[in-house]
N, C-alpha and C positions, 0 to 999 in steps of 0.2 A: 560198278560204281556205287559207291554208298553218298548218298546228296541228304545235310540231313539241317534244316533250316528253323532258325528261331526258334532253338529250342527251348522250352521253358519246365522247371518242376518248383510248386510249390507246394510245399506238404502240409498236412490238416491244423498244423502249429502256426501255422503262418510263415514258414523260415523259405527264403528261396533258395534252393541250391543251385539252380540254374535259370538265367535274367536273359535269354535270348542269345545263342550260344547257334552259328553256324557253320558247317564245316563239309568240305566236298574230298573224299578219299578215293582216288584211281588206280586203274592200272595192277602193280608189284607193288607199290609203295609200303614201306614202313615209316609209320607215323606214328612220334611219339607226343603225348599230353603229360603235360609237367605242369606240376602249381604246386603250393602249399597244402597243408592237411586243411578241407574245407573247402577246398575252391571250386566241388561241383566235378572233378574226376570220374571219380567211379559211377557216379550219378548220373552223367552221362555217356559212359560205356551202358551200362544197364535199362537206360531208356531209348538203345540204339534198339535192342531185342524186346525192351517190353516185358522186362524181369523186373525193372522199376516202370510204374504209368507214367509218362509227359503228363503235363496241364496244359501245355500248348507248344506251336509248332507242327515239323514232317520231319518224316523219317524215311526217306527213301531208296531202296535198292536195286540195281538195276531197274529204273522206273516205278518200282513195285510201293507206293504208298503203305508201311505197315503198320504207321499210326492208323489206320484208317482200319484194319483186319480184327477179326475176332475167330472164336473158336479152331475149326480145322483150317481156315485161310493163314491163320496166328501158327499155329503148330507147324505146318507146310513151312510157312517164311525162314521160322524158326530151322528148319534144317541148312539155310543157307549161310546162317552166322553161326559159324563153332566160338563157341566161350571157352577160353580160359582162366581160371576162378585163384585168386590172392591165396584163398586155403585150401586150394586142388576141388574142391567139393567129390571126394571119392566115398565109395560106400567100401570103409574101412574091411568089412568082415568077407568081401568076395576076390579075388582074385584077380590082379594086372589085366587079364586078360578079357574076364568078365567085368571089367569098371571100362575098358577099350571099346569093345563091342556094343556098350550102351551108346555108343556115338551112331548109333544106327538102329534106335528103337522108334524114331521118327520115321521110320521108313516099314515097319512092321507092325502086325496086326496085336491087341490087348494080349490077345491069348498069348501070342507066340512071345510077345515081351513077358510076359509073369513063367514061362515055361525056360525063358530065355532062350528060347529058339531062333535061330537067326541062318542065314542063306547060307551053303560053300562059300561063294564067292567072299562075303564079307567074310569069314574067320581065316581065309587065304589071304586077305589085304590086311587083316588086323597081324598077321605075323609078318608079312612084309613094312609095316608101320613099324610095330615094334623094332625091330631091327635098324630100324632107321633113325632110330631115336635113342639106342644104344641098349637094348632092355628083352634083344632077343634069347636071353635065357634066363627071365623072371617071370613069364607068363603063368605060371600057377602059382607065384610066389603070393599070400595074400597083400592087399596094400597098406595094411596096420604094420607089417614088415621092414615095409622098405624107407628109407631117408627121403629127407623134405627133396632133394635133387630129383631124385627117382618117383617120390609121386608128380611130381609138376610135369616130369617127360611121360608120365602116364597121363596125366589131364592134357598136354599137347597131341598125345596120339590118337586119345579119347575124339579130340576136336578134328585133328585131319582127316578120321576113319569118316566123317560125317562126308566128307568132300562138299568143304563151302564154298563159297563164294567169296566171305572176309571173315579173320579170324578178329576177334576182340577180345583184346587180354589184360585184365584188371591187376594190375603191381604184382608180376610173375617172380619177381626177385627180391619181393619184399624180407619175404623169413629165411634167405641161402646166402651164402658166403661170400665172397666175392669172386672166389673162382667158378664156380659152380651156377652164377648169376649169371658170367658169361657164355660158360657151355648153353645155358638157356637163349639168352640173345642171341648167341650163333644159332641156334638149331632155327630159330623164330624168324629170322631173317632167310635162311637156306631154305626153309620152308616157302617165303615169299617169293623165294625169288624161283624156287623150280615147279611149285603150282603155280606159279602167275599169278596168285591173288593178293591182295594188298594187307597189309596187319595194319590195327590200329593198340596202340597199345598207353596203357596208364603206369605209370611208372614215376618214381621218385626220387630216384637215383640222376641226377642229372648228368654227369659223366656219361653212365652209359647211353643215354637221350642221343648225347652228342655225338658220339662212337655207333652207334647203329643205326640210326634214324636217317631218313631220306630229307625230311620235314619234321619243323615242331611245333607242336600249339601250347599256348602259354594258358592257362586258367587263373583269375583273382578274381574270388566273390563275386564265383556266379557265371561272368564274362569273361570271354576271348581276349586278352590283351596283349598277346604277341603271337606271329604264325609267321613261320620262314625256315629259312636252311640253316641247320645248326653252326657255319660258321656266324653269322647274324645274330645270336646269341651272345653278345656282347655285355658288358656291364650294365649298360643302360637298360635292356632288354629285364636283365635279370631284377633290375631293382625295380625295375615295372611290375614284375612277373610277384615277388616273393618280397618285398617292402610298400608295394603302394606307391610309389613314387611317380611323380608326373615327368611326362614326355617333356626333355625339354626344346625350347624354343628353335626351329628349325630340324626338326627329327623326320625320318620318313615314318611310313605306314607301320614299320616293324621296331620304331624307336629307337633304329639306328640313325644318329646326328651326322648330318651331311657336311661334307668336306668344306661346304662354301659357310655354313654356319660358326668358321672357327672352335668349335668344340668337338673333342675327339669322342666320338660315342666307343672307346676303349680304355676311357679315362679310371675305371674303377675293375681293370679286366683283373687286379690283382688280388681282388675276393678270393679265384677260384671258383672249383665248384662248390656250388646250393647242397650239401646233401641233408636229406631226411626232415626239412625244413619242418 
């Protein structure tokens, strides 16, 4: 269970990116965060791990406090959230296979990572990864090689070799097609659902929110402003989420407008979807 309360980041400029931002992820869940460019997304995937610092707040994982951790207690935690990164973050000039197996340097000693030495077992599970991601006959292919599709299912396999606890994946579909976007959300989702652990993910595309997401959290400057089941994502919701617009009068918690309030909270359902706001 990731429990991760009142989160706050404000950077040395004064800007805040995130105003007290709470959120509890369990179970298999996939969980998507949707907002406008700005609203403290990515910002708060990266202060789940501590790739960005909080200014205030918890961050907690299976009970495990990681705002609270430094040095090797940080690095340890750090094995339990696999990251997947908007630009793959791969080391262009090595090989599928060697950019995989760094998902398990947290778990080896200086030497043996600069040697890239690593266990049987792990190079036996990085090809059964592989393969499961579609990409078991590019293992020496290098990753300068391969298409924006294929590095991102290398950054995906990079993270499951790690065996987390929750994966958190920053706009996985930002730079790929639309078919290819979904081959990704299938894989991320299949993922969730047969390691049992939950995905959180940052994402823009609001369709596909809808389409794979168990749950959704809404972000505008800074703040939480909508959290519920994608059919709940309604016009009102939306114009909450990506205009600013106030709840109106009679709305529940998710600023879906109640039956008894006389106003249809699906009044404006014929936007569509939000994309790339």
């Amino acid at each position: 269970m990731l429990s991760v309360t009142d989160l706050q980041k404000t950077y040395p400029s004064g800007d805040e990116a995130l105003k007290g931002v709470s959120l509890d992820v369990t179970g298999n869940q996939t969980v998507a965060m949707i907002g406008p460019s700005g609203a403290g997304k990515s910002t708060f995937i990266r202060c789940v791990n501590r790739l960005t610092e909080p200014t205030g707040g918890s961050v907690e994982l299976d009970g495990l406090d990681v705002t609270g951790l430094s040095g090797t207690e940080l690095r340890e935690a750090r094995r339990d959230m696999g990251m997947i990164f908007q630009e793959y973050n791969l080391i262009e000039r090595l090989t599928v296979m060697e950019n995989v197996l760094s998902g398990r340097l947290g778990y080896v000693s200086t030497w043996d990572a600069f040697r890239r030495k690593f266990a049987g077992d792990d190079i036996a599970r990085a090809y059964e990864v592989l393969e499961r991601v579609g990409l078991e006959d590019h293992e020496n292919n290098r990753a300068d090689e391969l298409s924006g599709g294929q590095r991102q299912r290398v950054g995906i396999a990079r993270a499951v070799l790690q065996r987390p606890k929750i994966l958190l994946v920053d706009e996985p579909t930002s730079s790929l097609d639309p078919e290819t976007s979904r081959d990704v959300m299938d894989l991320l989702t299949e993922i969730a659902d047969e390691d049992d652990i939950p995905v959180l993910i940052n994402i823009h595309e609001v369709d596909l929110a809808e389409e794979y997401a168990e749950r959704i959290v809404g972000l505008r400057d800074g703040r939480k402003v909508f959290e519920g089941d994608p059919e709940e994502l309604d016009g009102t919701a939306r114009g909450q989420i990506y205009r600013g617009e106030e709840i109106p009068e009679g709305a529940g918690p998710t600023g879906k407008v109640r039956a008894e309030a006389g106003v249809s909270g699906d009044s404006t359902a014929e936007e569509g979807n939000i994309r790339r706001t």
